[in-house]
C-alpha positions in Angstrom: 65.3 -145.2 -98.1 64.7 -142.3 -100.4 63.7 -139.0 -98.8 61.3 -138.0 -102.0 58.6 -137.0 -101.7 55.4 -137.7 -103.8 53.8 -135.1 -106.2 50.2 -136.3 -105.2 50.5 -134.6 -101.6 51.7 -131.0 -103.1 48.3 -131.1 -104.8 46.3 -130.7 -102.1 48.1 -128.0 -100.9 47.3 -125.1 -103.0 49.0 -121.3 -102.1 46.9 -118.8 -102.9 49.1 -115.5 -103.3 47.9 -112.4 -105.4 44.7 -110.7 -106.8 41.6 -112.5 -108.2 40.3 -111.1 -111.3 36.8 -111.0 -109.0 38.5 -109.2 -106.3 40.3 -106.8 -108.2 37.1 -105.7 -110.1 35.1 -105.3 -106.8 38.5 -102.9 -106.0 37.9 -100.8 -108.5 33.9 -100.7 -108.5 34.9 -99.3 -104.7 36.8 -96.7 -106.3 34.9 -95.5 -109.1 32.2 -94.8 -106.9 34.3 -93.0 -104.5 35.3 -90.7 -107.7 32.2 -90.6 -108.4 31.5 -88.8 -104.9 34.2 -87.0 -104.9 33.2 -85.1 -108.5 30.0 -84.7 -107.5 31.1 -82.6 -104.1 33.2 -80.5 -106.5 30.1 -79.3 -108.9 27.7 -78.8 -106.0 31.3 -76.6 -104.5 31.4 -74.5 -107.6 27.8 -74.2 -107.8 28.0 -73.0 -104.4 30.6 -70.8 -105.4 28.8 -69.0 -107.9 25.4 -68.4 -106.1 27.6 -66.7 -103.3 29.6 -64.7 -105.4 26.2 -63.7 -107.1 24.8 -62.5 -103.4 27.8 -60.7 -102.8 27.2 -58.8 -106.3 23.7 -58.0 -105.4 24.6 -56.3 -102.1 27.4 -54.3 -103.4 24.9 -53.0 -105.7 22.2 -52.4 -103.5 24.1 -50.6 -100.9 26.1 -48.7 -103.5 22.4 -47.4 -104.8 21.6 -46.7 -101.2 24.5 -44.1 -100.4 23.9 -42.3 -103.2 20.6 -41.7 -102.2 21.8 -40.7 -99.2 24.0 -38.3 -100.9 21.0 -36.5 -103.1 17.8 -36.4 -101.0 16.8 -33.8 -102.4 13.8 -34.0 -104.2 12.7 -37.0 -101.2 11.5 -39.1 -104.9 14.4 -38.4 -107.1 14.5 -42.2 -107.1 11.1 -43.6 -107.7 11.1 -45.9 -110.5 7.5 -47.2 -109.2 8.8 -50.8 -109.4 11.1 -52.0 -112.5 13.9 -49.5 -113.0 15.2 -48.9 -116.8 17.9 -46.2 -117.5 17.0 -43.1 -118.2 14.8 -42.4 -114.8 15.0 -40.5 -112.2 13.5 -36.8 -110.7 17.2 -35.0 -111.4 20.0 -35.1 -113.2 22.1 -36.8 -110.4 19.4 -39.3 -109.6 19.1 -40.4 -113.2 22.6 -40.9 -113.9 23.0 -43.1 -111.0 20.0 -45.1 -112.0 21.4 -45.5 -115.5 24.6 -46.7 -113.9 23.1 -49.2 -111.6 21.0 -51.0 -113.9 23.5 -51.1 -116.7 26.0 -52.9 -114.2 23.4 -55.1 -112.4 22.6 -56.1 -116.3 26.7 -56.9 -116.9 27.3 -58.5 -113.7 24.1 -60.4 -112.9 22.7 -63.7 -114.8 19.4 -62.0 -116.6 19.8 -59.2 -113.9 17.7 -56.5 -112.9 16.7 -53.2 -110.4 13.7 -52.2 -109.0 13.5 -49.3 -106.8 9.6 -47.7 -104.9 9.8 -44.7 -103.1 7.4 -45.3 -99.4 6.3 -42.0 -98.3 6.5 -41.3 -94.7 3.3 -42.2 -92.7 3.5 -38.7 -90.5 5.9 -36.0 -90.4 8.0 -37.6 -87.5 9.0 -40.8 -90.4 11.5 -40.5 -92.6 10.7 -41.0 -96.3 12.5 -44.4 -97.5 12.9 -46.6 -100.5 12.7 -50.5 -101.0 15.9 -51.3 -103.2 15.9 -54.5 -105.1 18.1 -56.5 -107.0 16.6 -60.1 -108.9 18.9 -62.5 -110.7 18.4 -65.9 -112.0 20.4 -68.7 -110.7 21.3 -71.5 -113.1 19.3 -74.6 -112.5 16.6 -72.7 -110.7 13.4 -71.6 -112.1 12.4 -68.9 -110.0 14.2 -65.5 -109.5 16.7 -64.7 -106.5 16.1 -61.4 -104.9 18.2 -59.4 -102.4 16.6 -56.4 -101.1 17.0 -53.8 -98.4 14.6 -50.7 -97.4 16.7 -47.4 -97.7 15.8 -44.4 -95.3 16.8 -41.0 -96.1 
């Protein structure tokens, strides 16, 4: 009695061990569009990024503006620009080199930046005279202007 065994039953049996070519595509579809997430989560993070940082500009500038009017009231309008600021204005000599100052660094620090600054006049002798202080920028991909602004009283 011989204790071989026939090649005709290991046929049947078939192992299966490994990777399809099928599965191992499907793998890396997974993956890519994983990546894909991933990236996409990292632009819309530095986008982010640079909006904030842009805010934080605008309100240093904006609040650095507003102590020095606190520090030169006098005349109450040495600030008025009547809207849009350009350097050069102001109702003294102090006034008008801090709004040359400001706008030139809103223009170097700010995308397309720029100031605008209107004097309010107090409604009655008990209010206090007070300015509106803007600051407009353009963020990239947007097609309207971004504005931060705060209402100074002296």
């Amino acid at each position: 009695m011989s204790t071989r065994t026939s090649s005709a039953g290991c046929r049947g049996r078939r192992s299966h061990s490994g990777f399809t070519l099928i599965e191992a595509m499907v793998a890396l579809v997974v993956l890519s569009i994983g990546l894909l997430g991933i990236a996409a989560l990292y632009v819309e993070t530095l986008r982010a990024s640079r909006t904030s940082l842009n805010r934080s500009v605008a309100v240093t500038l904006a609040t650095g503006l507003a102590d020095r009017m606190r520090a030169n009231r006098n005349p109450a309008d040495a600030y008025d620009c009547a809207g849009a600021c350009a350097a050069g204005e102001g109702g003294n000599a102090i006034a008008i080199a801090d709004i040359t100052d400001w706008v030139n660094t809103i223009t170097q620090q700010l995308p397309e930046g720029t100031g605008s600054i209107t004097y309010v006049a107090p409604a009655n002798a008990v209010s206090p005279d007070a300015y509106v202080v803007q600051v407009n920028w353009t963020e990239v991909g947007q097609d309207d202007p971004v504005a931060y602004q705060i209402r100074v009283e002296i």
